[in-house]
ZADOBA-602989 format. One record per residue (C-alpha): residue number from 1; residue in three letters; y, x, z. Coordinates in nm, 3 decimals. Each point is the difference from the previous one (the first is absolute). Layout:
N
num	residuo	v	u	w
NUM	ALA	Y	X	Z
...
This chain:
263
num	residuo	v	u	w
1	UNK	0.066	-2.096	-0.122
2	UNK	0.161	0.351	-0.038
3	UNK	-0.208	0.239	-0.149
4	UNK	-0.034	0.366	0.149
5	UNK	-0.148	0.361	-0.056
6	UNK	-0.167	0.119	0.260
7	UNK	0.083	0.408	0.083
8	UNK	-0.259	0.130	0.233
9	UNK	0.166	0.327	0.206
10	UNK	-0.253	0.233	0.060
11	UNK	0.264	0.205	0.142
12	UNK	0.184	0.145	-0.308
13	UNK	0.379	0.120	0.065
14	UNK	0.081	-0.177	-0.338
15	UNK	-0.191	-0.379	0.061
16	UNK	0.339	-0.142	0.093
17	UNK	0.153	0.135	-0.345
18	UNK	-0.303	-0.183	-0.173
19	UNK	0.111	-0.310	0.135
20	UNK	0.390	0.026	-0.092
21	UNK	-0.114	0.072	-0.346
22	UNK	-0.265	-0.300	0.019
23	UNK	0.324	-0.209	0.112
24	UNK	0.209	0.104	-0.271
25	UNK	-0.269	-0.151	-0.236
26	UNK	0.131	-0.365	0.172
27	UNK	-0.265	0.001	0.152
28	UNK	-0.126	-0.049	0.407
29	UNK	-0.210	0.190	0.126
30	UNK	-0.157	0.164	0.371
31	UNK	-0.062	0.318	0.118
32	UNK	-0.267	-0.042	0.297
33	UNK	-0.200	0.225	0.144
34	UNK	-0.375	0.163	-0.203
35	UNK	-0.137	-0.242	0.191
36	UNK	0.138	-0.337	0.059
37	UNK	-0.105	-0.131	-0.334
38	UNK	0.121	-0.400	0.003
39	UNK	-0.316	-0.140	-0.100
40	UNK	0.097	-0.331	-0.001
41	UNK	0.321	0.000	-0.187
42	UNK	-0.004	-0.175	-0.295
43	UNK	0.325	0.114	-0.128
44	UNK	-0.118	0.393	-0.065
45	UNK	0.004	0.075	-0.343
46	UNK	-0.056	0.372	-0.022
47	UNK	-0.090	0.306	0.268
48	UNK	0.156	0.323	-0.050
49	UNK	-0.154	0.294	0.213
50	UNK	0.204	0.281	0.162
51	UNK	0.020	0.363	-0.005
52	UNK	-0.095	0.184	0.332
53	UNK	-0.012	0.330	0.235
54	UNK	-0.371	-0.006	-0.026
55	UNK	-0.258	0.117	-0.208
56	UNK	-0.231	-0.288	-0.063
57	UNK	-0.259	0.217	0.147
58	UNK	0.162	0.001	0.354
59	UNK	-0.165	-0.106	0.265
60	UNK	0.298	-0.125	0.169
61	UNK	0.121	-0.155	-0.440
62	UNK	0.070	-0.357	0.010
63	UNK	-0.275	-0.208	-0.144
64	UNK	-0.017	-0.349	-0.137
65	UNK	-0.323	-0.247	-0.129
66	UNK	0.133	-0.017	-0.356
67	UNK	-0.262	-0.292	-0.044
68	UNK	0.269	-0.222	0.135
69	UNK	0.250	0.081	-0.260
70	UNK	-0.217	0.122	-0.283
71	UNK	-0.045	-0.280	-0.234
72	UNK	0.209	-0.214	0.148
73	UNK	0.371	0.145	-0.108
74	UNK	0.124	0.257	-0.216
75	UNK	-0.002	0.273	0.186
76	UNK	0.227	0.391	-0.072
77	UNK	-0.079	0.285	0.205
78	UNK	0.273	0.239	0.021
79	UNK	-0.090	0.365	0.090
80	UNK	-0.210	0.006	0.319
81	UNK	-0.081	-0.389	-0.109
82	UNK	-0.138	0.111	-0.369
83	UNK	-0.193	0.240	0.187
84	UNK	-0.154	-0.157	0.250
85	UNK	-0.102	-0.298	-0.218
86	UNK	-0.179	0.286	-0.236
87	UNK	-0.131	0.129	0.341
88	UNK	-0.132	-0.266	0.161
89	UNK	-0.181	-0.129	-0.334
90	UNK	-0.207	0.233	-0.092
91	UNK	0.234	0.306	-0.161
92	UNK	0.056	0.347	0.121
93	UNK	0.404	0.126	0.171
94	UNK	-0.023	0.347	0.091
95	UNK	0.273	0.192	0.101
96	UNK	0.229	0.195	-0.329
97	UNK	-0.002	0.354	0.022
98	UNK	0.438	-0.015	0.067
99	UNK	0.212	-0.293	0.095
100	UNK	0.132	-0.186	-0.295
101	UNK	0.364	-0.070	0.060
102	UNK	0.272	-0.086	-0.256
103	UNK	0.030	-0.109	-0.379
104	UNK	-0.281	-0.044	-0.209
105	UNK	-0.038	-0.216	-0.346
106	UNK	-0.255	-0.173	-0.139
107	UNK	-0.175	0.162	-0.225
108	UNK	-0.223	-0.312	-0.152
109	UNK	-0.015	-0.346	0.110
110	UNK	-0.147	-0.354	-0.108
111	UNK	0.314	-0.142	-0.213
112	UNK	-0.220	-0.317	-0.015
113	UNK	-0.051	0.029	0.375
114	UNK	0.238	-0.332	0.205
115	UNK	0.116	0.278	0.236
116	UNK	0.135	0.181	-0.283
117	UNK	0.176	-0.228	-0.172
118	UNK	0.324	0.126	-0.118
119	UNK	-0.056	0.339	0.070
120	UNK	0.126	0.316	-0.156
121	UNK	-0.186	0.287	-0.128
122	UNK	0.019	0.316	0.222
123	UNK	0.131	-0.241	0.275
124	UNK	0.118	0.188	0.312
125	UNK	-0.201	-0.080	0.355
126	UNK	-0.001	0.132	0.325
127	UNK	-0.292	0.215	0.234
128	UNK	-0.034	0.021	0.335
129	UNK	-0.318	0.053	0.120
130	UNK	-0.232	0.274	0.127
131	UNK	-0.365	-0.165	-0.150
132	UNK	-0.069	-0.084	-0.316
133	UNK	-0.282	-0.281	-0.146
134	UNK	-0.247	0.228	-0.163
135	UNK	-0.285	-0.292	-0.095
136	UNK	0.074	-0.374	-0.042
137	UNK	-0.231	-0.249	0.109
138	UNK	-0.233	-0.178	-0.268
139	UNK	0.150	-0.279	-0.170
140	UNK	0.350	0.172	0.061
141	UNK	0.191	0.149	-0.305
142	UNK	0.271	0.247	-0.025
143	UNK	0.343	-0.139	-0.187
144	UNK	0.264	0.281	0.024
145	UNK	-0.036	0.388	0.076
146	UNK	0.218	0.288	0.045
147	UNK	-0.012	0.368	-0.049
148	UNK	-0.113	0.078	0.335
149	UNK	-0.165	-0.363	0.106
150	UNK	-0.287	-0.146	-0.223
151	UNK	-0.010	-0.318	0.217
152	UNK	0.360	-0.078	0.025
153	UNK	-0.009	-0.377	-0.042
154	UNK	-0.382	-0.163	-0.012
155	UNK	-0.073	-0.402	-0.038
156	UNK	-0.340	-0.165	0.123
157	UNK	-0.147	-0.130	-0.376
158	UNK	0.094	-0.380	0.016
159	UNK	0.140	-0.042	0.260
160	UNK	0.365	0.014	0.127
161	UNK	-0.035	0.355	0.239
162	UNK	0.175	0.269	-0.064
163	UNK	0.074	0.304	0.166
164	UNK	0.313	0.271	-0.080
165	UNK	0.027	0.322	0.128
166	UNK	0.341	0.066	-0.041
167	UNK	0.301	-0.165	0.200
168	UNK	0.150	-0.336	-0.227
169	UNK	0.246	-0.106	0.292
170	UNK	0.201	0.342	-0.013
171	UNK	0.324	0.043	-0.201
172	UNK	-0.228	0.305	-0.216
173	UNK	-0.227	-0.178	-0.164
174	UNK	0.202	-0.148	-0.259
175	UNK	-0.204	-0.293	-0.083
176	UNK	-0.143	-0.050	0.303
177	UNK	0.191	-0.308	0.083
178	UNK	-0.096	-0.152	-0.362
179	UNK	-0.367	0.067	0.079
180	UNK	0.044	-0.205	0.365
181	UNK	0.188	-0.249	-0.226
182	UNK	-0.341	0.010	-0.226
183	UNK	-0.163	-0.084	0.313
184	UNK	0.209	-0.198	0.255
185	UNK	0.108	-0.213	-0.303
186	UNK	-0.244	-0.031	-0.310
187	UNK	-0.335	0.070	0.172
188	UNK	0.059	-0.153	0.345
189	UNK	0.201	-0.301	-0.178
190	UNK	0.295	0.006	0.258
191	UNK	0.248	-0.307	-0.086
192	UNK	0.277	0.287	0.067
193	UNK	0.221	-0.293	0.138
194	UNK	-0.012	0.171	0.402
195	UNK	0.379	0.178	0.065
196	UNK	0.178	0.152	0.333
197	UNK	0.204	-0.294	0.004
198	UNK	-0.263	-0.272	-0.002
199	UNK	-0.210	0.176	0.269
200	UNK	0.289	-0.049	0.221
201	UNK	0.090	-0.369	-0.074
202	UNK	-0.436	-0.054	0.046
203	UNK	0.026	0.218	0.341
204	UNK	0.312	-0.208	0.140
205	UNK	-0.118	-0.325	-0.079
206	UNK	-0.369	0.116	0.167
207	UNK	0.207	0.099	0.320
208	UNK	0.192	-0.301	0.005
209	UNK	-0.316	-0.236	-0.021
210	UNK	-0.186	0.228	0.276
211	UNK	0.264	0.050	0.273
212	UNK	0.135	-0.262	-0.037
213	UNK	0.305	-0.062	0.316
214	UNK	-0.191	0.235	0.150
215	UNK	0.158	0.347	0.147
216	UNK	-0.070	0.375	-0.095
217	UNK	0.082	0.301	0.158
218	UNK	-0.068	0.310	-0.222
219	UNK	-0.028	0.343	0.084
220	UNK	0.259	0.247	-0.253
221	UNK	-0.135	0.354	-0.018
222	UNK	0.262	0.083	-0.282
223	UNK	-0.236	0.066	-0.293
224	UNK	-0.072	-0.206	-0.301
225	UNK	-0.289	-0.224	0.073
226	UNK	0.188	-0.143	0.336
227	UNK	0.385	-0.067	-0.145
228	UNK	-0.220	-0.170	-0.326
229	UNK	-0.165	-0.194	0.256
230	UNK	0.347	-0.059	0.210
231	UNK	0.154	-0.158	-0.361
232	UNK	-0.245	-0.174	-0.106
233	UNK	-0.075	-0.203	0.359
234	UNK	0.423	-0.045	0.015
235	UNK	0.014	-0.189	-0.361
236	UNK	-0.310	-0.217	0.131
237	UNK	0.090	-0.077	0.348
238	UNK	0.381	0.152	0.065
239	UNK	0.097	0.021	0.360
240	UNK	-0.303	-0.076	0.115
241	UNK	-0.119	0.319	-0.016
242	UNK	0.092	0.282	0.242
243	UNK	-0.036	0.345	-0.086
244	UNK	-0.056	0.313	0.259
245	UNK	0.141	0.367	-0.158
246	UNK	-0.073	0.255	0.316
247	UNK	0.132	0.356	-0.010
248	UNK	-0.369	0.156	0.161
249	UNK	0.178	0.282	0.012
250	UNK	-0.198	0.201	-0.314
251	UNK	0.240	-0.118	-0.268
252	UNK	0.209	0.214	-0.181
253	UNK	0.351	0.095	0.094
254	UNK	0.220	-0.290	-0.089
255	UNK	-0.286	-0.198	-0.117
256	UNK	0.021	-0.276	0.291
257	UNK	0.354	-0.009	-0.070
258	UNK	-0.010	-0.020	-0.387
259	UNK	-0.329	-0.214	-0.062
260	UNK	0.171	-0.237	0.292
261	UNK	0.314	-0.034	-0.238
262	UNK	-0.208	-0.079	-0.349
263	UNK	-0.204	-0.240	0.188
């Protein structure tokens, strides 16, 4: 069975770069929506939750039970996810008197802490966010600061939750790959034997048992998501499938005529 992180999107413009960096850990993983939690799939072994547009106290924020998850997997709140699980369990998020945007370092952290394993002194990190977690919830304890944010990085005592403040995924925080690494790989225990190039030969041969002799006809818009769809569906089931490219007349100039040529 191939293990997977689970990425829930509550609508941050960076989930999908979460993902690709979860990927190039070799290992799978699925971004689905805040709320389509797969309760039943035995193959999860860690959640990650996304940054988002909202302020957790929104009425219109996107909200989740975390009694499903919590306790269940290891779970990493990123940005809007560290603080809505402070939020929603008891702590205080208010809004910070300016937006935090840009480079910060860590001024302390737990060296003996799994997230931080490996980590650098001073080690650069990334803000972006407009509220700030001013009181943790009991039982929660603070493991890294900086100048400006006293509850930059928190853990639930004893349990694997954490939550980070900052932005791991992005290119500026230096280690923030190495700390998903600390979590993907040594915390959630991922095998890190998933690649690009297995997921294909898995998704062909899945095709191939499903359709069978059967025929497809597949709409092309152009974009990524349809020609990955076009490729994959040709190695599985070859000229039985017929794909549909129509200029709708909102297309760019030339791009009926050049995205007709590439395919």
């Amino acid at each position: 069975m191939q293990q997977k992180i689970i990425i829930l999107d509550f609508g941050s413009q960076t989930t999908q770069l979460i993902g690709r960096r979860v990927r190039e850990l070799d290992t799978f993983c699925e971004i689905l929506p805040y709320n389509k939690f797969p309760k039943e799939d035995p193959s999860v072994i860690g959640v990650i939750l996304s940054g988002s547009p909202f302020s957790v106290y929104d009425k219109e924020a996107f909200k989740i039970d975390l009694d499903e998850i919590r306790g269940k997997y290891p779970i990493l709140g990123i940005c809007y996810g560290a603080q809505f699980m402070s939020y929603t369990l008891g702590g205080n998020v208010e809004p910070a008197g300016t937006r935090e945007y840009g480079r910060a370092n860590l001024a302390s952290f737990d060296k003996e802490n799994p997230l931080f394993k490996g980590f650098e002194e001073h080690s650069q990190v990334w803000m972006s966010h407009g509220d700030t977690i001013t009181k943790l919830p009991e039982g929660f304890k603070v493991i890294a600061s900086t100048d400006k944010v006293v509850n930059a990085v928190y853990q639930a005592e004893g349990e694997p939750l954490w939550g980070v403040q900052f932005h791991p995924e992005v290119f500026h925080s230096v280690q923030g790959t190495l700390l998903l690494k600390n979590f993907v790989v040594d915390i959630c225990g991922s095998k890190q034997d998933w690649s690009a190039a297995s997921f294909v030969d898995t998704t062909v041969a899945e095709l191939k048992a499903q359709l069978g002799d059967d025929r497809v006809i597949l709409g092309l818009s152009g974009g990524v998501d349809s020609s990955v769809a076009a490729v994959l569906l040709n190695k599985a089931i070859g000229k039985n499938l017929t794909c549909i490219f129509v200029d709708h007349g909102m297309l760019r100039k030339n791009e009926f005529k050049n995205v007709l040529h590439d395919y």
